[in-house]
MARMARMI-447309 format. One record per residue (C-alpha): x, y, z. Coordinates in steps of 0.1 Angstrom, whole numbers, plus 5000, padded with zeros to 4 digits. Example, Ala and Ser with C-alpha at 12.3 -4.5 7.8 and 13.67 -1.06 7.14 Angstrom:
2
512349555078/513749895071/
//
This chain:
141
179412637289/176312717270/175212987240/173713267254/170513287265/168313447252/169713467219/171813777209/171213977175/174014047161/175514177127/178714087117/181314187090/184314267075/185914557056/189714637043/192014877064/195614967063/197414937090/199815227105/202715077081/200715007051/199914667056/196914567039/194714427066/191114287074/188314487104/186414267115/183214457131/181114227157/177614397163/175114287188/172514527207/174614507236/178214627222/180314587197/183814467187/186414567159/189414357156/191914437129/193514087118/196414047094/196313827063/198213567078/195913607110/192613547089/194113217071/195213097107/191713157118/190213017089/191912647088/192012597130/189412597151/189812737185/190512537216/189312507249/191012787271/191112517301/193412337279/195512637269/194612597234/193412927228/194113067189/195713437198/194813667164/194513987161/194514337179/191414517196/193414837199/196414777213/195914487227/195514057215/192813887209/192513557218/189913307204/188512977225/185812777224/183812497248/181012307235/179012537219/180312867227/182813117212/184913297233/187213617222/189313727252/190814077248/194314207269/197814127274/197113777273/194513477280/195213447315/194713817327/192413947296/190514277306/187414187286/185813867270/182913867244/180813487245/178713387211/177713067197/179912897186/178012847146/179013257147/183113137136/181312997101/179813317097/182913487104/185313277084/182813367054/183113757060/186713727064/186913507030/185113787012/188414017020/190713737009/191813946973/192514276997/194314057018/196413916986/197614296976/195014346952/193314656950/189614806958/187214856927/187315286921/184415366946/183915106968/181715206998/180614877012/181414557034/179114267010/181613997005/179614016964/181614346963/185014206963/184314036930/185714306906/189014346924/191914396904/195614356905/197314696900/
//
């Protein structure tokens, strides 16, 4: 499978969120200038993501983390793509998303920024943005 072509601009980040039952959990927003993807992953989701790479979906090694919506997300990747496969699971998925596959670094370092959110600590009085810099003054309460 190859990157697509031509190549897509694309934004991505990460901000804090609460889930339904108060779990404190990580939104990670993928931007390009055809459409855009939010999945909300957990803390033990983003650490997951962060020390395995995903595996080729022909092999059935695909990483499943995290919820668009209601449904799972499932993460693959061939050569140099990055696939994310959305629905029930990654046989019958109702959508997939392709990127290169260098996008995962820049995703693992967005996710990282969240990591003291994701350890229970709280946001700094004001907080209004998604810069991984603006994490820095967390504190525990």
């Amino acid at each position: 499978m190859k990157s697509p072509s031509p190549a897509l601009k694309y934004q991505i980040f990460a901000n804090p969120t609460t889930s339904e039952t108060g779990l404190q959990s990580a939104s990670l927003n993928v931007m390009t200038e055809h459409y855009g993807l939010v999945i909300l992953l957990t803390a033990n989701e983003v650490d997951q993501l962060q020390q395995n790479d995903p595996g080729n979906w022909d092999d059935r090694q695909s990483l499943r983390l995290g919820h668009c919506d209601e449904s799972k997300v499932f993460w693959s990747a061939e050569d140099e793509v990055l696939s994310i496969l959305i629905g029930h699971d990654d046989e019958s998925w109702f959508a997939s998303f392709v990127l290169p596959f260098n996008l995962l670094a820049e995703i693992r370092r967005e996710l990282k920024g969240l990591s003291p959110w994701l350890a229970g600590r709280s946001l700094p009085k004001g907080y209004i943005g998604h810069v991984p810099e603006d994490y820095a003054g967390l504190t525990e309460d």
